[in-house]
N, CA, C and O atoms as CSV, one atom per row, in Angstrom:
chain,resi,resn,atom,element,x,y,z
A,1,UNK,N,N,-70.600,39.419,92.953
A,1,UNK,CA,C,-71.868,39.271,93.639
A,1,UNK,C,C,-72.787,40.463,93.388
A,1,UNK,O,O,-74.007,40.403,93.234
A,2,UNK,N,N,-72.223,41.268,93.376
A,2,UNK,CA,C,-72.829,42.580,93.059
A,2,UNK,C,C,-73.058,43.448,92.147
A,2,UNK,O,O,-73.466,44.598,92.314
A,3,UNK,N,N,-72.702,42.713,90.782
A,3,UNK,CA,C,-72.537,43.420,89.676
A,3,UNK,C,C,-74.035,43.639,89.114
A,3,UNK,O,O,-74.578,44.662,88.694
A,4,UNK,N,N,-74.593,42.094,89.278
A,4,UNK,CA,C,-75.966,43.007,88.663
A,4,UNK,C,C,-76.748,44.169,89.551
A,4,UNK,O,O,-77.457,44.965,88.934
A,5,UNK,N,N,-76.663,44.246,90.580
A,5,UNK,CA,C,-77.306,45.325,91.647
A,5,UNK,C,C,-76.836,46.854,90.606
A,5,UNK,O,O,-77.725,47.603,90.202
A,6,UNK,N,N,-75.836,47.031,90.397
A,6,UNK,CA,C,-74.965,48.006,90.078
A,6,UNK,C,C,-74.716,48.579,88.353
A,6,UNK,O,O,-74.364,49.702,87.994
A,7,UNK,N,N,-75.080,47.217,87.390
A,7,UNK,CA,C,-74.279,47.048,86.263
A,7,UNK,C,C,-75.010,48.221,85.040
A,7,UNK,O,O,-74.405,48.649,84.057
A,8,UNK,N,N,-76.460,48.573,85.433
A,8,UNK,CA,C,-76.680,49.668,84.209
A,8,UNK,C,C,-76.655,50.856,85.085
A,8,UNK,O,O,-77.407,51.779,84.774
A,9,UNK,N,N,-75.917,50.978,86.119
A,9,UNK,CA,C,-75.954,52.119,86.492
A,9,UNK,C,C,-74.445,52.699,86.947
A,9,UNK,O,O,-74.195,53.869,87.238
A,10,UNK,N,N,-73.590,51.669,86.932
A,10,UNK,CA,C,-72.096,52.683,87.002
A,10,UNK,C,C,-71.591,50.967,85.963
A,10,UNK,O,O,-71.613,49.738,86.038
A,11,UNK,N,N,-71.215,52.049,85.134
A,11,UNK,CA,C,-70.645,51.143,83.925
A,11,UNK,C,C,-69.476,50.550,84.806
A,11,UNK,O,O,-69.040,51.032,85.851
A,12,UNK,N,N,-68.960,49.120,84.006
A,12,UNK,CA,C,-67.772,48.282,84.281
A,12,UNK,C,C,-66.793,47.521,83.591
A,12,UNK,O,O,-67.240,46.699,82.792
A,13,UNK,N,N,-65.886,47.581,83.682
A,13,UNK,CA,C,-64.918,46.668,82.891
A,13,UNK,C,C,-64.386,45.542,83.334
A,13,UNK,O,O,-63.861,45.582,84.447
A,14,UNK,N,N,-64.388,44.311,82.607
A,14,UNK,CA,C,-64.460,43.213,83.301
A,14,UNK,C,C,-62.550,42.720,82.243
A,14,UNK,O,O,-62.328,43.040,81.075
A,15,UNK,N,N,-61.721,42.060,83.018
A,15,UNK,CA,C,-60.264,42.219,82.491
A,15,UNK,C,C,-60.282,40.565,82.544
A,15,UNK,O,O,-60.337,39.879,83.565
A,16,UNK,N,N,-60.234,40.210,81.476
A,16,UNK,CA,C,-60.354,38.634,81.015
A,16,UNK,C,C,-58.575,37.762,81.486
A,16,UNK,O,O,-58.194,36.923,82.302
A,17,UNK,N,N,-58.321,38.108,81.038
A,17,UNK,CA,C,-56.726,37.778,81.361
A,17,UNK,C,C,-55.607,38.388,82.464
A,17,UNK,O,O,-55.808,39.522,82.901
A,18,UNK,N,N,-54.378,37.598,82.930
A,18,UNK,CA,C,-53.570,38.131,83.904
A,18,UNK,C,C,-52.606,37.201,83.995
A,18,UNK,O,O,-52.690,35.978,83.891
A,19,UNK,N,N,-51.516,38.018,84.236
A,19,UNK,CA,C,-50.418,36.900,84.395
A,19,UNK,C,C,-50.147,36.205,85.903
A,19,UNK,O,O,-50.251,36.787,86.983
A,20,UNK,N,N,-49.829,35.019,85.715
A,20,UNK,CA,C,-50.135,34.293,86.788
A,20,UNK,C,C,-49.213,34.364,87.980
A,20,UNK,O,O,-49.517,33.579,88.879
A,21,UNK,N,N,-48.062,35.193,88.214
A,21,UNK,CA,C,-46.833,35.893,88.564
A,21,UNK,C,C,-46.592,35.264,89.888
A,21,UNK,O,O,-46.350,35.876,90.928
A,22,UNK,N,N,-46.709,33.614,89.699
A,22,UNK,CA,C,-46.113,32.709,90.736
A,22,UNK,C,C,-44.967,31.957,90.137
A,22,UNK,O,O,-44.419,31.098,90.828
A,23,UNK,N,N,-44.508,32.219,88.796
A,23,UNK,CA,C,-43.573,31.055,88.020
A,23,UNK,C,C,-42.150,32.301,88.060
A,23,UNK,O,O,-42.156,33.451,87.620
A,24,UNK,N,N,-41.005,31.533,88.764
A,24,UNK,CA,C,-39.923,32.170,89.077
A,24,UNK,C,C,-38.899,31.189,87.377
A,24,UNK,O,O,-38.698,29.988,87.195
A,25,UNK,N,N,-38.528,32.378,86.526
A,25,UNK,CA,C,-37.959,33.442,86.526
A,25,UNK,C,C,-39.866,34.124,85.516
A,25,UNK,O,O,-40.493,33.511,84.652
A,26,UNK,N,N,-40.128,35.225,86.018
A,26,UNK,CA,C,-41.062,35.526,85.469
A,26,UNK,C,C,-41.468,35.168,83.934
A,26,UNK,O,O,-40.598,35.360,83.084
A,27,UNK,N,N,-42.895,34.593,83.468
A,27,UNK,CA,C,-43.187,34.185,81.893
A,27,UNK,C,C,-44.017,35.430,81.644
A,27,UNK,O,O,-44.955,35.826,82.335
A,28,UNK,N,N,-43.601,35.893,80.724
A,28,UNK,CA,C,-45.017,36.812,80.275
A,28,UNK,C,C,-45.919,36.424,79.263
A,28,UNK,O,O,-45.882,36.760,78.080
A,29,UNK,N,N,-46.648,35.763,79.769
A,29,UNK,CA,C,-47.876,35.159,79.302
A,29,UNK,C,C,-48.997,35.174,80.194
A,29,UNK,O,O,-49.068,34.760,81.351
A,30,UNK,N,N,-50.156,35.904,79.217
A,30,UNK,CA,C,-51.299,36.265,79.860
A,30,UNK,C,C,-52.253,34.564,79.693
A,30,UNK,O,O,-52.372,33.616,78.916
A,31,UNK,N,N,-52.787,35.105,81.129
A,31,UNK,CA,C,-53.955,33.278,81.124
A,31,UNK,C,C,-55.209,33.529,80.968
A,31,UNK,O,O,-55.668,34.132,81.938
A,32,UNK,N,N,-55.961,33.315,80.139
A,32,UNK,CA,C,-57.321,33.410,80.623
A,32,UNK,C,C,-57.822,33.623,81.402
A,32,UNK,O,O,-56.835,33.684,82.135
A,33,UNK,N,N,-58.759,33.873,82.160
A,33,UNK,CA,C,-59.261,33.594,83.891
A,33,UNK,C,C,-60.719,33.590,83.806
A,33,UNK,O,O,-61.483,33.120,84.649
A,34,UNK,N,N,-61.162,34.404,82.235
A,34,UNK,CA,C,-62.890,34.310,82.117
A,34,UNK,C,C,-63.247,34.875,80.248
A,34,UNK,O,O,-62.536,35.205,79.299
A,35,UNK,N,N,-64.328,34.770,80.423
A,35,UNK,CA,C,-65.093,34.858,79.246
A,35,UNK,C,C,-65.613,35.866,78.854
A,35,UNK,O,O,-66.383,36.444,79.620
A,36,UNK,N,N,-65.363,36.401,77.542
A,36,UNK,CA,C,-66.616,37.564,76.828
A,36,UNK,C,C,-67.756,37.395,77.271
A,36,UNK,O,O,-68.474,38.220,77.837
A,37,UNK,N,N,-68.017,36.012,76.958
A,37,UNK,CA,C,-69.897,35.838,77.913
A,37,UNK,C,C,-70.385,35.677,79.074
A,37,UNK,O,O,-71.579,35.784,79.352
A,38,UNK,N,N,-69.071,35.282,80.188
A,38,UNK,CA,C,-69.072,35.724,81.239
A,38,UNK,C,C,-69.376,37.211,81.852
A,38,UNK,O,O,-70.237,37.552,82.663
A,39,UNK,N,N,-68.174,38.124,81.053
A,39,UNK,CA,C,-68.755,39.554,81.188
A,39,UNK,C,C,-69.443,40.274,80.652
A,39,UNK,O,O,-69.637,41.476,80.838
A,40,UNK,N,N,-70.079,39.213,79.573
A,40,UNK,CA,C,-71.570,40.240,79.354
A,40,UNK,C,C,-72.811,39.331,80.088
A,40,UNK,O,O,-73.887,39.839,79.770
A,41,UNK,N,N,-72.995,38.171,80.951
A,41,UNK,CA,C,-73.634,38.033,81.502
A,41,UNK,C,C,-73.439,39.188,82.741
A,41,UNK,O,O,-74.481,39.840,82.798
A,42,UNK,N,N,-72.736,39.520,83.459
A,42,UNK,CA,C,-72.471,39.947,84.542
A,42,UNK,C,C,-72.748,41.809,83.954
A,42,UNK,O,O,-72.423,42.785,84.631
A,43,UNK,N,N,-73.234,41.853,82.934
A,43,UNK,CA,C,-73.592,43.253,82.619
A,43,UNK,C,C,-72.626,44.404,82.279
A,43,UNK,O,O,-72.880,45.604,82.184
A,44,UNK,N,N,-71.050,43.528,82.063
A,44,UNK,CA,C,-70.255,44.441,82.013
A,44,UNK,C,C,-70.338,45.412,80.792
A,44,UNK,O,O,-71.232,45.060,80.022
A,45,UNK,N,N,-69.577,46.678,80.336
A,45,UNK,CA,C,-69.548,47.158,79.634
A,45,UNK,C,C,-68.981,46.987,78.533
A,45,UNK,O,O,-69.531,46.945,77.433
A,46,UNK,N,N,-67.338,46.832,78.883
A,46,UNK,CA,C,-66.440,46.317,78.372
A,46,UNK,C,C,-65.164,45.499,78.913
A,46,UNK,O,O,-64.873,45.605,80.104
A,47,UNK,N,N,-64.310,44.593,77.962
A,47,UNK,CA,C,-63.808,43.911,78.599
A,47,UNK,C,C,-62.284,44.615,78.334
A,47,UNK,O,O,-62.022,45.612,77.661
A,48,UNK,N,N,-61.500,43.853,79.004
A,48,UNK,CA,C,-60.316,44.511,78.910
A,48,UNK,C,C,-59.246,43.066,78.763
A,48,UNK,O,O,-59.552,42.033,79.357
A,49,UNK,N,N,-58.012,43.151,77.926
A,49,UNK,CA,C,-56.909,42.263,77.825
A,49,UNK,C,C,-55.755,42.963,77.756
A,49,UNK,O,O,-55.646,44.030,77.153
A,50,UNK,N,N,-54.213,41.989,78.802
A,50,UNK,CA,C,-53.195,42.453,78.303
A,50,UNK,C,C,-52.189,41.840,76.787
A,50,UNK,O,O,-52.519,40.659,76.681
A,51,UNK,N,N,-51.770,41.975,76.326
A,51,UNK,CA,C,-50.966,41.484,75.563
A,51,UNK,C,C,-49.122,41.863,75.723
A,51,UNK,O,O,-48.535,42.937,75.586
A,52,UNK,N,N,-48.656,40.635,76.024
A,52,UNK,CA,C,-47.250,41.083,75.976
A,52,UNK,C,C,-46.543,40.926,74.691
A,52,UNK,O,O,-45.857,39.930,74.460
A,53,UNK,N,N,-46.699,41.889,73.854
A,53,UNK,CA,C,-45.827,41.669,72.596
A,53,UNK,C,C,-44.425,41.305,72.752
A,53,UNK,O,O,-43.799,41.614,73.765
A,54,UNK,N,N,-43.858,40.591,71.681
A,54,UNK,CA,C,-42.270,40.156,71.911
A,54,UNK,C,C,-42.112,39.218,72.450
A,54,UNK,O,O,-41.102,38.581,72.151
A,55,UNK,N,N,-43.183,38.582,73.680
A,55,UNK,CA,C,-42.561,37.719,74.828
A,55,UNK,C,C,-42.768,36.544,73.484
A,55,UNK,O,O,-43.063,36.692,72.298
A,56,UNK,N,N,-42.341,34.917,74.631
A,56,UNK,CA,C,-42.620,34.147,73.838
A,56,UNK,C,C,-44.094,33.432,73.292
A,56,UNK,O,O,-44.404,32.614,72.425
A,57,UNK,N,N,-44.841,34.284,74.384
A,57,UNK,CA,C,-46.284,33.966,74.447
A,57,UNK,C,C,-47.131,34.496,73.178
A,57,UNK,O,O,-48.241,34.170,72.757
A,58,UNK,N,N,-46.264,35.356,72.770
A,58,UNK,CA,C,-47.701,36.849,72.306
A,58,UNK,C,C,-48.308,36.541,71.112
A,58,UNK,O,O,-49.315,37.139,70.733
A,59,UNK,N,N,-47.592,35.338,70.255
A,59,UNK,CA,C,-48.740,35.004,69.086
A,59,UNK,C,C,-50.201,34.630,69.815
A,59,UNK,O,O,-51.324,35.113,69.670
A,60,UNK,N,N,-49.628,33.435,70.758
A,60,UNK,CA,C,-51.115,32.887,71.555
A,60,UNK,C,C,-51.727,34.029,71.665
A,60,UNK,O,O,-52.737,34.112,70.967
A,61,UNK,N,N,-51.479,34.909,72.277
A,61,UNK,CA,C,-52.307,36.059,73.226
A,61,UNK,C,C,-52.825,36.743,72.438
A,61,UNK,O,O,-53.957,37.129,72.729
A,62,UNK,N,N,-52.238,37.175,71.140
A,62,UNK,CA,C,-52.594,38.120,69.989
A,62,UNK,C,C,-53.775,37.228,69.401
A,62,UNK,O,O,-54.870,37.791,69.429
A,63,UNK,N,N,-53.752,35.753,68.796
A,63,UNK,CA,C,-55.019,35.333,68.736
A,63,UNK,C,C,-56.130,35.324,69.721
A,63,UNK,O,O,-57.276,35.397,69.276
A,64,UNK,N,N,-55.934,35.242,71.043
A,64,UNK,CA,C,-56.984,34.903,71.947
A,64,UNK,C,C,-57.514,36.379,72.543
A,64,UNK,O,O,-58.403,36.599,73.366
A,65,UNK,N,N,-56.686,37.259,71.860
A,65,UNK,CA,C,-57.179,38.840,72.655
A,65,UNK,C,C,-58.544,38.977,71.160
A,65,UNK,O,O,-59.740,39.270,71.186
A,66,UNK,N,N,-57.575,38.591,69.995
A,66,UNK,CA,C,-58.277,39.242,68.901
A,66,UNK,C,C,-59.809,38.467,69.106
A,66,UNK,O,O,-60.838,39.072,69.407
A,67,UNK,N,N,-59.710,37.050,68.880
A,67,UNK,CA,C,-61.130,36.397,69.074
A,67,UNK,C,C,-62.076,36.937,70.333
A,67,UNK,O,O,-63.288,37.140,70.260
A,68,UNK,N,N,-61.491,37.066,71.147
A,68,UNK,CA,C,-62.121,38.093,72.495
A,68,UNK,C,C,-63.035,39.163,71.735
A,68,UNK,O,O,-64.258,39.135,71.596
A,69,UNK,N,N,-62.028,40.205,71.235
A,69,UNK,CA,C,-62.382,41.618,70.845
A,69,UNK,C,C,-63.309,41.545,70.115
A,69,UNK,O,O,-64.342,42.195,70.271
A,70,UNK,N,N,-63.088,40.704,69.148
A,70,UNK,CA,C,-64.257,40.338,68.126
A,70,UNK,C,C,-65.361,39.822,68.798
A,70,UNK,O,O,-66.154,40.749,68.963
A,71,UNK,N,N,-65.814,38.720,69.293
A,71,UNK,CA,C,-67.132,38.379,70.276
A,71,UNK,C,C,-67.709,39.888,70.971
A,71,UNK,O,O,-68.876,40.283,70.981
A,72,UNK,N,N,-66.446,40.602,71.560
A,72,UNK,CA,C,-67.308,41.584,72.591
A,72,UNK,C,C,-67.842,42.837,71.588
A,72,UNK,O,O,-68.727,43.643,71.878
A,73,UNK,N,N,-67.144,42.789,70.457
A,73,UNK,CA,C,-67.868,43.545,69.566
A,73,UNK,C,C,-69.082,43.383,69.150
A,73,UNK,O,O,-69.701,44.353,68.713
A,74,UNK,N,N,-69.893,41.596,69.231
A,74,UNK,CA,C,-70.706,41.616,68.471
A,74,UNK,C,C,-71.629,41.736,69.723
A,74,UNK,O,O,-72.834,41.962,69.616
A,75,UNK,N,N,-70.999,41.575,70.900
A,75,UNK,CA,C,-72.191,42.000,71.798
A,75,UNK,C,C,-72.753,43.097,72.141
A,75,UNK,O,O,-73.803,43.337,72.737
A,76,UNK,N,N,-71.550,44.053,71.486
A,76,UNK,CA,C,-72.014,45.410,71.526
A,76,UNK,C,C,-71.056,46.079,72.935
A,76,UNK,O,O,-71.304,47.152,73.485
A,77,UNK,N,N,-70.022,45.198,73.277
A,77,UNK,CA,C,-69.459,45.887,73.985
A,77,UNK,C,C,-67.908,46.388,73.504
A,77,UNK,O,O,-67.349,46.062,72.456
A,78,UNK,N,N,-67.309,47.378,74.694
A,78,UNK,CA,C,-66.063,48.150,74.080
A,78,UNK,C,C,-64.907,47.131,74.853
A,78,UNK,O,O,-64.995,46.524,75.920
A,79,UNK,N,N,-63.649,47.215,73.730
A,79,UNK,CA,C,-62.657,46.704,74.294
A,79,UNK,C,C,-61.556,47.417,75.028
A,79,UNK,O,O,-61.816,48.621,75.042
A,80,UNK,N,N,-60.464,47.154,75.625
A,80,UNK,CA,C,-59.438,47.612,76.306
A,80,UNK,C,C,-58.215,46.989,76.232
A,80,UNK,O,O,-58.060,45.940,76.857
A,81,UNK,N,N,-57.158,47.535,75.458
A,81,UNK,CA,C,-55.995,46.623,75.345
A,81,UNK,C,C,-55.018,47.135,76.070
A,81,UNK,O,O,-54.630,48.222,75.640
A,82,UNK,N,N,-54.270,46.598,77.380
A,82,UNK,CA,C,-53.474,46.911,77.987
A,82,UNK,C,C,-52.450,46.561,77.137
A,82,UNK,O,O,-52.457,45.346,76.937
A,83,UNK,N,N,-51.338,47.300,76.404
A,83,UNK,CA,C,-50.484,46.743,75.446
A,83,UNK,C,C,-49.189,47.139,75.610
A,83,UNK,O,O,-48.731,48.234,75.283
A,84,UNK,N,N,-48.355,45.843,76.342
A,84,UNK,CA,C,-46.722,45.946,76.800
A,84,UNK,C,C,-45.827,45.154,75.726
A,84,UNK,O,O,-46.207,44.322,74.902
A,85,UNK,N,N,-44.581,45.625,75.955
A,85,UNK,CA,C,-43.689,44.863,75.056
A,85,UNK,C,C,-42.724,44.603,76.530
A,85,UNK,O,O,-42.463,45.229,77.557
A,86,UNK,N,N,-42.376,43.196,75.875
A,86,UNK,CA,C,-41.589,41.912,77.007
A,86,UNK,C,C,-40.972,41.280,76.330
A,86,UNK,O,O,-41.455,40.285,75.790
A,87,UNK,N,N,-39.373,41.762,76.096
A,87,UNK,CA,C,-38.569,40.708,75.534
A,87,UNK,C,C,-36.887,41.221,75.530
A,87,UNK,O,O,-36.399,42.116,74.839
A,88,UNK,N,N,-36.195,40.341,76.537
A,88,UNK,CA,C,-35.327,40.234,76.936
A,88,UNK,C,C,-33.888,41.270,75.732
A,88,UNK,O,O,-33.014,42.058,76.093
A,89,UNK,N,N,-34.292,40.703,74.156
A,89,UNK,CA,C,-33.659,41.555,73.624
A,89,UNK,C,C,-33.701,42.617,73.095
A,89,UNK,O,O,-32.859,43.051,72.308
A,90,UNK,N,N,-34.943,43.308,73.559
A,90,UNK,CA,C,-34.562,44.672,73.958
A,90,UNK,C,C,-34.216,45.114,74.862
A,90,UNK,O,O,-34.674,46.242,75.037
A,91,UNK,N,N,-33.525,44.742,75.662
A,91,UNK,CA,C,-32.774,45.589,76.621
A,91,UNK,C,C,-31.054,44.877,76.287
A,91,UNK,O,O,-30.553,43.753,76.339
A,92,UNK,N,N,-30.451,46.653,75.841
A,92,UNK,CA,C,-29.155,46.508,75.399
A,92,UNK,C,C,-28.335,47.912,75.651
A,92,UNK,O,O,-28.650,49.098,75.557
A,93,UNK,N,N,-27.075,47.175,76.034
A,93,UNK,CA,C,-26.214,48.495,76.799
A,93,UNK,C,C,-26.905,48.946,77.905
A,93,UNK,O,O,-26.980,50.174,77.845
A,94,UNK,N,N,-27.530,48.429,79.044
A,94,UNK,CA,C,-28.045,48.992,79.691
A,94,UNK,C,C,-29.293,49.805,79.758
A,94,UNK,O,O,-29.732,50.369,80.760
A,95,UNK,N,N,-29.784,49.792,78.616
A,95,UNK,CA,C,-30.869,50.845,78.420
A,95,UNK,C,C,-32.373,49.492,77.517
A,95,UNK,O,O,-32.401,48.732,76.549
A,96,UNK,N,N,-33.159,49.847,78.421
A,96,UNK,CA,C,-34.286,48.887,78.179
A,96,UNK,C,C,-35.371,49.778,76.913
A,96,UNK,O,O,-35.844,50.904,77.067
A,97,UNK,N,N,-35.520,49.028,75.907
A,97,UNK,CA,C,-36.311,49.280,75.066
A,97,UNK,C,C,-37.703,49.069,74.838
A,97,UNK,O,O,-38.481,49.542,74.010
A,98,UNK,N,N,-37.860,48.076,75.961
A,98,UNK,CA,C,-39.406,48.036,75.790
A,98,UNK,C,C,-40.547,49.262,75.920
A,98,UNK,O,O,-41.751,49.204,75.672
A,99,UNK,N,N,-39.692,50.460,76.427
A,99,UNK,CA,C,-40.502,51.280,76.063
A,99,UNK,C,C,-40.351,52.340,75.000
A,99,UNK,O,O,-41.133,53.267,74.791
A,100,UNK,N,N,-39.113,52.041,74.292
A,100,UNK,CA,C,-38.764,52.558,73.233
A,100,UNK,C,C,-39.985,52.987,72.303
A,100,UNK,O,O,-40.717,52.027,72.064
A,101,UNK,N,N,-40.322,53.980,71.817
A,101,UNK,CA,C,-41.345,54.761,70.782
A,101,UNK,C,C,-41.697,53.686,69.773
A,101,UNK,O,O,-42.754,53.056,69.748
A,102,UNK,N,N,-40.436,53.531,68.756
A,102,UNK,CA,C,-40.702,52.638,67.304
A,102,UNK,C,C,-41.099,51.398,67.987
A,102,UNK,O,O,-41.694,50.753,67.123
A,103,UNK,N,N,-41.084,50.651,69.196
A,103,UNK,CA,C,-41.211,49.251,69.067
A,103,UNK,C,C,-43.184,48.970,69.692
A,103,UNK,O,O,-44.058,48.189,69.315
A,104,UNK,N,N,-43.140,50.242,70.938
A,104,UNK,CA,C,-44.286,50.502,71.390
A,104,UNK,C,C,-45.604,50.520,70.254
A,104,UNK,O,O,-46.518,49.766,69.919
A,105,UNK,N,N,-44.988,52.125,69.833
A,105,UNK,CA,C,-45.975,51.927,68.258
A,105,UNK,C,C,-45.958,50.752,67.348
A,105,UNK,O,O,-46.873,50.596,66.540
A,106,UNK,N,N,-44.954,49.907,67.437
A,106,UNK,CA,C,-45.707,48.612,65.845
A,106,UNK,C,C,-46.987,47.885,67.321
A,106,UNK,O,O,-48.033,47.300,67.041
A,107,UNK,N,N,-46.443,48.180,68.936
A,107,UNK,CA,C,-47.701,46.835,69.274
A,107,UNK,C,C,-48.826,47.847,69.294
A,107,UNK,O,O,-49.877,47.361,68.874
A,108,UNK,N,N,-48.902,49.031,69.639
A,108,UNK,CA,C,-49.847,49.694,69.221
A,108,UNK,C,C,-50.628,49.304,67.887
A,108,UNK,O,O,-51.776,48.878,67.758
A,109,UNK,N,N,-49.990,49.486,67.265
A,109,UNK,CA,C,-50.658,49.728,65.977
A,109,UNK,C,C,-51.630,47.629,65.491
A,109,UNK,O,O,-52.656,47.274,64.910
A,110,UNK,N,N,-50.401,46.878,66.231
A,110,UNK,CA,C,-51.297,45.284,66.190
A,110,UNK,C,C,-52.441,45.780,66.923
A,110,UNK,O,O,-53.501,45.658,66.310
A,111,UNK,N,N,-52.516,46.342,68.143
A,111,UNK,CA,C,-53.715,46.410,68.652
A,111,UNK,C,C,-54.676,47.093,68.522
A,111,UNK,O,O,-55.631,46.750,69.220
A,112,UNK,N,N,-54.842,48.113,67.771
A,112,UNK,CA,C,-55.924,48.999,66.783
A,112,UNK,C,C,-56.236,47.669,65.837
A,112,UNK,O,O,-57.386,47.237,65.767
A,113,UNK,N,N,-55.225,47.095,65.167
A,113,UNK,CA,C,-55.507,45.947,64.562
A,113,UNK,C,C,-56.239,45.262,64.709
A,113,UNK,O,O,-57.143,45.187,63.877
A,114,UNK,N,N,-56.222,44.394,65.868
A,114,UNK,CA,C,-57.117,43.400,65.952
A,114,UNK,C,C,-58.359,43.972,67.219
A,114,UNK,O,O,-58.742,43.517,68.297
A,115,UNK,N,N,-58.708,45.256,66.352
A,115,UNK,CA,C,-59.835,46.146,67.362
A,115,UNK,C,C,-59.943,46.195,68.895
A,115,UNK,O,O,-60.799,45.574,69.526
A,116,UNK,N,N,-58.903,47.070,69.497
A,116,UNK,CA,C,-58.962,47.404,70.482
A,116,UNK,C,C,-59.474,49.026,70.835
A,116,UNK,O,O,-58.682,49.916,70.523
A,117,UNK,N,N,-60.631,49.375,71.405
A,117,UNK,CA,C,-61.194,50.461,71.235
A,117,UNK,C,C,-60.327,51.102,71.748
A,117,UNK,O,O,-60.022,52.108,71.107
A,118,UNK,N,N,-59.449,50.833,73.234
A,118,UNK,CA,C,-58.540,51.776,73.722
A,118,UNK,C,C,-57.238,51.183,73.956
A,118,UNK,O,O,-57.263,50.020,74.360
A,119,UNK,N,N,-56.142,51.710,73.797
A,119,UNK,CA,C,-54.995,50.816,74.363
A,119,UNK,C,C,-54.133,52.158,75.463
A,119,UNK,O,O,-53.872,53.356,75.358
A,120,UNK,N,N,-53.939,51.060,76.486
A,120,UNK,CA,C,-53.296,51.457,77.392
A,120,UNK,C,C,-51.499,51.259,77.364
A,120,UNK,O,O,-50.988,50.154,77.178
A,121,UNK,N,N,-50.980,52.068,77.502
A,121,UNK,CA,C,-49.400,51.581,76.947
A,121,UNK,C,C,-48.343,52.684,78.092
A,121,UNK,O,O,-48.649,53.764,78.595
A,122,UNK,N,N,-47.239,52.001,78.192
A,122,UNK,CA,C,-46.333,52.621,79.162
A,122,UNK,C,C,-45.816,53.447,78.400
A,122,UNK,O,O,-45.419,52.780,77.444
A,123,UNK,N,N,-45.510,54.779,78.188
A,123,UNK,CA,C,-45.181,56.017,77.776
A,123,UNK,C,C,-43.619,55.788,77.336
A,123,UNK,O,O,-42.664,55.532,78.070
A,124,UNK,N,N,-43.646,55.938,76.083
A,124,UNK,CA,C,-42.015,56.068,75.623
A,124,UNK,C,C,-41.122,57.224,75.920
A,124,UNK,O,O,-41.359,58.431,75.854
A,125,UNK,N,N,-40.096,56.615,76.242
A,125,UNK,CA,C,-38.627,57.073,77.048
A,125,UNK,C,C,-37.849,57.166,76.907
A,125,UNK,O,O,-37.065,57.732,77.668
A,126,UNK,N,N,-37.455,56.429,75.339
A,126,UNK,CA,C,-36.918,56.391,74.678
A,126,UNK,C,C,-36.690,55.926,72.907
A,126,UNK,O,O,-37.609,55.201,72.525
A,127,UNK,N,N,-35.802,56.184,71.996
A,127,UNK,CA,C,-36.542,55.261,70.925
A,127,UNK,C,C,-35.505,54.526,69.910
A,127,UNK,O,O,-34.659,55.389,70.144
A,128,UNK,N,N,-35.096,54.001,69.340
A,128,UNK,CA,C,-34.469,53.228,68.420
A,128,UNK,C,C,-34.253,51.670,68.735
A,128,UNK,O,O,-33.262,51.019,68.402
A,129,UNK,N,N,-35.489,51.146,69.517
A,129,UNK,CA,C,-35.161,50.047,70.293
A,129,UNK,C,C,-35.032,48.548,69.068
A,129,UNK,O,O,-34.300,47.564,69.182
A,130,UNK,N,N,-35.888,48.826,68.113
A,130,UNK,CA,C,-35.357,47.612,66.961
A,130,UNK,C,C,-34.143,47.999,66.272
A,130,UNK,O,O,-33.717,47.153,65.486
A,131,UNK,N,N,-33.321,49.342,66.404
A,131,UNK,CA,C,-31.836,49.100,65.911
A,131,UNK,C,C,-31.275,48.711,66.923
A,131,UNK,O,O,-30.258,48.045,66.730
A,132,UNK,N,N,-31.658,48.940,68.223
A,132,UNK,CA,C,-30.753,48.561,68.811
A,132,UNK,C,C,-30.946,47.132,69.027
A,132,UNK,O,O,-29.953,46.446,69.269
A,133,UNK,N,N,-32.326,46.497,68.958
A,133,UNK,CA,C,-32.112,45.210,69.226
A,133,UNK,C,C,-31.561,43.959,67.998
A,133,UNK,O,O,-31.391,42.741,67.953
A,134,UNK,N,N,-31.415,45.282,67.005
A,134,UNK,CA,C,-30.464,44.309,65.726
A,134,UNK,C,C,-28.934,44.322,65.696
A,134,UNK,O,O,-28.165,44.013,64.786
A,135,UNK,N,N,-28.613,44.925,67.402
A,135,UNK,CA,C,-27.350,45.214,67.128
A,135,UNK,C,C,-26.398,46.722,66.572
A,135,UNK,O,O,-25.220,46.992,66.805
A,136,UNK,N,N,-27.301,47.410,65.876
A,136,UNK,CA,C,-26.913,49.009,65.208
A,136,UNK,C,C,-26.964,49.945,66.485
A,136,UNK,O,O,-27.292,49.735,67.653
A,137,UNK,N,N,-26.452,51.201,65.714
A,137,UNK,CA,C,-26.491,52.082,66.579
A,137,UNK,C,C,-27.912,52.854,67.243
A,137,UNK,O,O,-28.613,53.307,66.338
A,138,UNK,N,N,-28.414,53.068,68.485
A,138,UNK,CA,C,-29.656,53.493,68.318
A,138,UNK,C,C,-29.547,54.935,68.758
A,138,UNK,O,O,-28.472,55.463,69.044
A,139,UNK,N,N,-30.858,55.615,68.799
A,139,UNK,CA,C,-31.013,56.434,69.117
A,139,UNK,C,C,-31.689,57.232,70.139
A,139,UNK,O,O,-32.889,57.502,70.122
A,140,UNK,N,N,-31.054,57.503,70.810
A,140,UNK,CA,C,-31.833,57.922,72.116
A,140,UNK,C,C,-32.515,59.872,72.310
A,140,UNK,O,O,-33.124,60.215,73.322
């Protein structure tokens, strides 16, 4: 309601997608909920998406973040990639890899890819999470 009152004078980020976190055993798959041209009608600055790499969702999401990024580029606005990894086989021996360094950095690096001005990412904690999720020895 208030965004145009506000919108060239304290910049905003408008977050297009979210997971819908009513479906028991949790899906990680991000939903739509609005539009690049939604938030540049509403004066936003930039928009923001998550992507769960790994899950079973994340090709969808990886196309629908990238076509996003691209539109808000041509409007002249900045993007935001909240960028998690979600997938059951990385977590082995007890020790969860999704925040493992090597696996973090390849979704990093998709999301510079498909132009994300900033990516937001949970801090690695550990790292050898694709040997370990091939089964090898990893490294912690």
């Amino acid at each position: 309601m208030m965004s145009r009152k506000y919108a060239h004078k304290i910049p905003f980020v408008v977050k297009l997608n979210h997971n819908e976190l009513l479906t028991y055993p949790t899906k990680y798959s991000q939903v739509m909920f609005g539009t690049v041209e939604d938030a540049w009608n509403l004066g936003a600055a930039a928009v923001g998406q998550t992507i769960y790499f790994g899950s079973e969702e994340s090709d969808r999401q990886i196309i629908e973040v990238a076509r996003a990024f691209e539109e808000a580029h041509a409007r002249g606005m900045a993007t935001i990639l909240w960028c998690y990894t979600r997938n059951n086989g990385f977590k082995k021996d007890g020790i969860n890899y999704e925040t493992s360094a090597d696996i973090t950095g390849q979704a990093n690096h998709i999301g510079v890819t498909i132009q994300a001005d900033i990516i937001k990412q949970k801090m690695p904690d550990v790292n050898g999470g694709f040997t370990a999720s091939t089964s090898q020895k990893a490294i912690h």
